[in-house]
C-alpha positions in Angstrom: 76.7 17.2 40.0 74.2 19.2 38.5 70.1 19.2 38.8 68.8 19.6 35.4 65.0 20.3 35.2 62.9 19.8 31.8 59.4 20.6 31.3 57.0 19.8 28.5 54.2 21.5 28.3 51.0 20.5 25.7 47.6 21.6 24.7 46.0 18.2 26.2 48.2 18.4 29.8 51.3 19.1 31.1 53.8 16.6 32.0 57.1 17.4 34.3 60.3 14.9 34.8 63.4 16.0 36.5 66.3 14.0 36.9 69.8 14.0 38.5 72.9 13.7 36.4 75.7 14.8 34.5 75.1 17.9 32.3 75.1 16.2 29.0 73.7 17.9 25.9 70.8 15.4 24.6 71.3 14.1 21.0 69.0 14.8 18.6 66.7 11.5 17.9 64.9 10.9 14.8 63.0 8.0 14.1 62.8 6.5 10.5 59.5 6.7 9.1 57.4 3.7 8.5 56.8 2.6 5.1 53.8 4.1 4.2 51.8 4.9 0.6 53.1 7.3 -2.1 49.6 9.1 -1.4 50.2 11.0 1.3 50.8 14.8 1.2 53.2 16.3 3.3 52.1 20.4 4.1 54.1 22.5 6.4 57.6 21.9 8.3 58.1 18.2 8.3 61.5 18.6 10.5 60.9 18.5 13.9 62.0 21.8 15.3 64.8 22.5 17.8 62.9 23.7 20.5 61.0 20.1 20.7 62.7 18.1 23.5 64.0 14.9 22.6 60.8 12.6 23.1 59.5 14.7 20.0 62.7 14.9 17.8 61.0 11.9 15.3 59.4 12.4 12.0 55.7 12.1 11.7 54.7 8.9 9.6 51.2 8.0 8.4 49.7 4.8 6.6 45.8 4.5 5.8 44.0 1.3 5.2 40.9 1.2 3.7 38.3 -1.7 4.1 35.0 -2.3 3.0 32.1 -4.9 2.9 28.8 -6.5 4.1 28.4 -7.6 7.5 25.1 -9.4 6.2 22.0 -8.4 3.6 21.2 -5.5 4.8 24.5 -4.0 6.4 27.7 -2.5 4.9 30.9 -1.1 6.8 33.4 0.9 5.6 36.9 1.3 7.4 39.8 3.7 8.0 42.8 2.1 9.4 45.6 4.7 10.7 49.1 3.7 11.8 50.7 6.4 12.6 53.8 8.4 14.3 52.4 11.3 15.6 51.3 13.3 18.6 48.1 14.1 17.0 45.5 12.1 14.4 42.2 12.0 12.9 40.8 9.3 10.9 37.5 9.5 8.7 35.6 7.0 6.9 32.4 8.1 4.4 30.4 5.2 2.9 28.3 5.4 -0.1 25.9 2.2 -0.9 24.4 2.0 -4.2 22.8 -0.5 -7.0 22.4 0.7 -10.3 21.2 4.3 -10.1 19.6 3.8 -6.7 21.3 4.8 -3.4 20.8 2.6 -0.8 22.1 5.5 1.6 25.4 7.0 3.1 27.3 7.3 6.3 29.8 9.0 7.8 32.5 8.2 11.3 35.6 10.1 12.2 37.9 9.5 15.5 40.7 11.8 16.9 43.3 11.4 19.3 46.0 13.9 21.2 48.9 12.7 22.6 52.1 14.2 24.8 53.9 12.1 23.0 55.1 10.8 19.8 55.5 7.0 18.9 54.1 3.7 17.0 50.2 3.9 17.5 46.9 3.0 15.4 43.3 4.0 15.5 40.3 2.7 13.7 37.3 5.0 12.0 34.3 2.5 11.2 30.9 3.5 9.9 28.1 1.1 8.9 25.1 1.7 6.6 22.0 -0.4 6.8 19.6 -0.6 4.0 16.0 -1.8 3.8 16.0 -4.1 0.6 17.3 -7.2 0.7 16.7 -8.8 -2.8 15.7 -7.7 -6.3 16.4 -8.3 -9.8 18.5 -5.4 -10.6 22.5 -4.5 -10.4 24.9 -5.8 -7.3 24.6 -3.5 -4.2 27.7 -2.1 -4.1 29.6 -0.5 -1.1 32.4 2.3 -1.7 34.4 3.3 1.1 36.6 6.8 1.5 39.1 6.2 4.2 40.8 9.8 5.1 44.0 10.0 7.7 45.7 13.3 8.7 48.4 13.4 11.6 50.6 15.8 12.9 53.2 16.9 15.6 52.6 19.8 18.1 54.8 21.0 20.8 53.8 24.3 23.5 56.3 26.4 24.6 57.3 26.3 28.2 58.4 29.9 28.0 57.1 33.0 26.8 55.5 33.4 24.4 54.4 30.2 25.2 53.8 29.3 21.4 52.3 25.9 19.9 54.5 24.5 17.1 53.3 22.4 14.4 55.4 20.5 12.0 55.1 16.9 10.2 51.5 17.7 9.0 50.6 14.4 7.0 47.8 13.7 5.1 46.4 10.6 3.2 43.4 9.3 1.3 42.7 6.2 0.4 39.3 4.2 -1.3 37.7 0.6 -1.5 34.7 -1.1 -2.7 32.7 -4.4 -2.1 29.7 -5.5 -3.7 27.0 -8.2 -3.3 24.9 -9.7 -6.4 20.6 -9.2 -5.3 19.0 -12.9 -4.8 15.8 -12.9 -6.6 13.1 -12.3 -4.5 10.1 -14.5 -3.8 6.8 -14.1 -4.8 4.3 -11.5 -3.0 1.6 -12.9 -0.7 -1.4 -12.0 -1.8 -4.8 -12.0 0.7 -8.5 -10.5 -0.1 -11.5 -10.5 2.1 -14.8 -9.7 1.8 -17.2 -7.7 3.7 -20.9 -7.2 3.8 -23.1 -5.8 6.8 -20.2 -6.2 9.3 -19.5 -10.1 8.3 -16.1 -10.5 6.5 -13.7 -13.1 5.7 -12.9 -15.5 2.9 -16.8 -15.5 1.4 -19.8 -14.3 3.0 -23.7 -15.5 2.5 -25.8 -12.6 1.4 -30.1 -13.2 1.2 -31.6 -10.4 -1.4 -35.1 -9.7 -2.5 -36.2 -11.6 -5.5 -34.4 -9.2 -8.4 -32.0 -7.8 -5.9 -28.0 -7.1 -5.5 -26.0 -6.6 -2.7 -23.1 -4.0 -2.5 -20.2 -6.2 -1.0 -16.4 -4.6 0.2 -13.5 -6.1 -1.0 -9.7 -5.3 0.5 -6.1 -6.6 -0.4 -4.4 -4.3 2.7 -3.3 -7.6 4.1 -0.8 -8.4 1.1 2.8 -8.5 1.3 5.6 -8.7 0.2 7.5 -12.2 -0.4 9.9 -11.2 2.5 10.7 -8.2 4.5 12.8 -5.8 2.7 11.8 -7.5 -0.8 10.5 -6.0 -3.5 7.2 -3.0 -2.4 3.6 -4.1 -4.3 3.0 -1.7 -6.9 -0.4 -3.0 -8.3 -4.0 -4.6 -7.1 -6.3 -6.1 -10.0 -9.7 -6.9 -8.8 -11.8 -9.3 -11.2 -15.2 -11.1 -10.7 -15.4 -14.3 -12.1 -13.1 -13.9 -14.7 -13.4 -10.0 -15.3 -11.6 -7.3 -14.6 -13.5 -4.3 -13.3 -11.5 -2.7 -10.7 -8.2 -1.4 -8.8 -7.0 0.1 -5.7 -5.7 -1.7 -2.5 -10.3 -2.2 -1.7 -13.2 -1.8 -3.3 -16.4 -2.5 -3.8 -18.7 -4.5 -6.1 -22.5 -4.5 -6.4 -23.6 -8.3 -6.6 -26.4 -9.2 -8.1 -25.6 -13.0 -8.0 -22.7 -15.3 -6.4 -19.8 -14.2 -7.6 -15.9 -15.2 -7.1 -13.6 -12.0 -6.7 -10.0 -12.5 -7.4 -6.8 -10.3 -6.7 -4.1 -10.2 -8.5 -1.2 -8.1 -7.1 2.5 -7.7 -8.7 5.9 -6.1 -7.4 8.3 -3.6 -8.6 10.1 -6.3 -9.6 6.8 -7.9 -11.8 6.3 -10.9 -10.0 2.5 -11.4 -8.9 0.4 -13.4 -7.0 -3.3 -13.6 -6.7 -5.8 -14.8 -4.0 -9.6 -15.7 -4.1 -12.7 -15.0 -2.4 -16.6 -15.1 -2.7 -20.2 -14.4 -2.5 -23.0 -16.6 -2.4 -26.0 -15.0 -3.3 -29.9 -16.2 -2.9 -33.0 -14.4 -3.1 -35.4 -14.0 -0.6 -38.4 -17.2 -0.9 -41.7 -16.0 0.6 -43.3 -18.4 2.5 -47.1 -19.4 2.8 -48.9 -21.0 5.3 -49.1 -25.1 5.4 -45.7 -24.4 3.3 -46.8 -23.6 0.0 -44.1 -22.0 -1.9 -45.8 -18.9 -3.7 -44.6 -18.3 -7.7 -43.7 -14.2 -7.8 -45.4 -12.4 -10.7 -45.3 -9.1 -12.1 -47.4 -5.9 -12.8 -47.9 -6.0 -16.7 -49.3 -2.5 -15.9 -53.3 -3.3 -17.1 -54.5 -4.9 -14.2 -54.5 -8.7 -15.3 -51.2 -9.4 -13.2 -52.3 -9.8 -9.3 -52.4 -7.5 -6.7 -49.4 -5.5 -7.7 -48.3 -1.9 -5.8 -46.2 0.5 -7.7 -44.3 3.2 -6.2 -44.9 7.2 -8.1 -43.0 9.8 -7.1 -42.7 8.1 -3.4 -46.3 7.5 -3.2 -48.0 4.0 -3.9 -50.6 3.2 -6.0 -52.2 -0.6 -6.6 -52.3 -1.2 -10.2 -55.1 -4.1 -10.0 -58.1 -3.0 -10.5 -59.7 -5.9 -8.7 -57.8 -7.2 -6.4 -60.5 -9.6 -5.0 -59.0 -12.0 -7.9 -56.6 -14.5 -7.1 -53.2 -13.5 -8.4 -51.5 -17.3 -7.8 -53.1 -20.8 -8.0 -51.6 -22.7 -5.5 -51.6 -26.1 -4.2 -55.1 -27.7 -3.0 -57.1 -25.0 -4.0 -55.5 -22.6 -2.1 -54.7 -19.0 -3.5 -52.1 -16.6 -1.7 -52.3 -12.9 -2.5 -49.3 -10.5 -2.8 -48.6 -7.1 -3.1 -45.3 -6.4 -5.5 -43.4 -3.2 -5.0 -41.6 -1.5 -7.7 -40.2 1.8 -8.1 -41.0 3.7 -11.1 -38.1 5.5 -12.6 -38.2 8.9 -14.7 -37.8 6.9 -18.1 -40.7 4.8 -17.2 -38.7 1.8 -16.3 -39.3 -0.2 -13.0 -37.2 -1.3 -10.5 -38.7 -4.5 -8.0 -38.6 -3.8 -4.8 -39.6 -7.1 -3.3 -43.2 -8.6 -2.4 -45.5 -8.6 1.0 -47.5 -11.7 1.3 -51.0 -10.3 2.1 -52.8 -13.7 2.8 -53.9 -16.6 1.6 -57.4 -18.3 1.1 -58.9 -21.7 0.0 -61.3 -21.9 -3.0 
């Protein structure tokens, strides 16, 4: 009897069996291929070399299998399925998602293995994509998927010079597509509020000087979309009752009487919504004593209009020349006096400023 020793050596471990028997020379064992695509491109020595030892003496084989598809509205996969014969593999999988000239983005996944041995084996490369938008009213999303395979045979020397042979490279590509039709999306929600002297919300209730206006804020930042991932808002339209006379995300109005604001927004995809809100304007009513309610008048600039004040180049001058005269019948014989402040502008127009009640007196 003899001892016959073998040892296989590789670049991922070394493995050593011995066993006791008959010296018998080993036959040479090749495994038939699987059946695998016409793609495939064989480089290099494909015969397995005499110096492999018998567990190696098999013909590399390779299949890729490509899959592709939607795992739900805003998730694509793309697969590379290897079987192969091999000692050595890599599978790769790059993923491409698209609709219409827009990429929804790209991915990439790639998985290796080294074995000692040869035989019947399978690995899977997956790579997912997700994408923001959901819905729209353009082209299908659409999902392309490269699935790449590449195998191989390697054997190390046990003796010097301790060499690495290759043979059986293989190498496959393979592609496949899925696509998904865009639902429609919704309409955006459109909001506006109103702000005026840190009060805001759906209207606000402003008190002005007789003649006056109030400079309200308006915003639409808290408008959406009609879902997440739906079509981005592309436009604001700010109108007061009934006309248009601004745009922009906020802004501001000067109010000079109650007004209703609307917004209009729209979607890359032209659908729009709109949403209301308000103002309610009054002017200010001075009050007299035993509540009489004083009638305002006005400077007519020669004296004969009450006990008016007028405002020149910031300094005040009273343009009644006899302000002893009642400006206002009131009720029961009683006369209230008022000063009225205007502001004179450089073209010689005024601008009312409001009125002081000064007092009041019975006839």
């Amino acid at each position: 009897m003899k001892t016959i020793a073998r040892v296989l050596l590789a670049a991922a471990g070394v493995l050593t069996s011995a066993s006791c028997r008959d010296a018998v020379a080993p036959a040479v064992q090749r495994m038939a291929p699987m059946a695998r695509s016409s793609h495939v491109i064989e480089t290099g020595q494909q015969d397995p070399p005499p110096e492999a030892p018998p567990e190696l003496q098999s013909l590399t084989d390779l299949t890729v299998t490509p899959d592709a598809g939607f795992t739900d509205n805003t998730t694509a996969f793309g697969q590379s399925v290897l079987n192969y014969n091999s000692t050595d593999a890599v599978a790769t999988v790059d993923v491409d998602v698209t609709a219409g000239t827009a990429s929804y983005g790209s991915a990439h996944a790639t998985v290796s293995a080294s074995d000692l041995l040869a035989g019947g084996k399978g690995m899977i490369a997956n790579a997912t994509r997700v994408f923001s938008r959901t819905c729209g009213n353009g082209p299908s999303v659409v999902i392309n998927a490269t699935a790449y395979g590449h195998v191989w045979n390697k054997y190390l020397l046990p003796v010097a010079p301790f060499s690495l042979i290759v043979w059986g490279d293989k190498q496959d590509t393979q592609t496949k597509g899925a696509s998904r039709p865009q639902t429609v999306c919704p309409a955006p929600k459109a909001k506006a509020t109103i702000a005026y002297g840190g009060a805001s919300g759906q209207s606000v209730s402003i008190t002005v000087p007789p003649g006056g206006s109030a400079n309200v804020g308006l915003a639409g930042g808290e408008s959406l979309p009609g879902q997440d991932g739906g079509a981005a808002l592309t436009s604001y339209s700010w109108s007061a009752n009934g006309s248009t006379f601004g745009s922009g995300v906020s802004t501001s109005y000067n109010a000079t009487s109650s007004t209703t604001f609307t917004l209009a927004v729209a979607d890359e995809d032209s659908h729009s919504a709109s949403a209301s809100v308000s103002v309610d304007i009054s002017e200010q009513v001075l009050s007299c004593p035993d509540g009489i309610t004083p009638i305002i008048g006005g400077c007519d600039g020669d004296g004969t209009g009450g006990p008016t004040q007028l405002g020149v180049s910031g300094s005040m001058a009273d343009c009644d020349p006899n302000p002893e005269v009642p400006a206002l019948p009131a009720q029961g014989g009683i006369y209230c006096y008022f000063t009225d402040w205007y502001q004179i502008q450089a073209d010689g127009s005024r601008i009312y400023l409001g009125s002081d009640l000064d007092y009041c007196d019975v006839e």
